[in-house]
C-alpha positions, 0 to 999 in steps of 0.5 A: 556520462553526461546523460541524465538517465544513469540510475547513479544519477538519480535523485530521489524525489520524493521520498516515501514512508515504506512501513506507513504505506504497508501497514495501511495497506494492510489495515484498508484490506483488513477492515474491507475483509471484516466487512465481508465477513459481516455481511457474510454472517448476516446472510448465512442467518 
């Protein structure tokens, strides 16, 4: 047990905001999806 590599041992280093991570995940993708809606509007006019 004196081996560091035990996932029990694991110190999380660096802490992470899941939501924020999702939600601008989804908003990136969502603004990109708008823009190419628009820019397929424009050219089926």
């Amino acid at each position: 047990m004196s081996d560091s590599n035990h996932p029990e041992m694991h110190v999380n280093e660096e802490p992470r905001n899941d939501f924020m991570d999702v939600s601008m995940g989804f908003a990136v993708f969502f603004i990109c999806m708008c823009v190419v809606a628009i820019i397929a509007t424009i050219v089926a006019m």
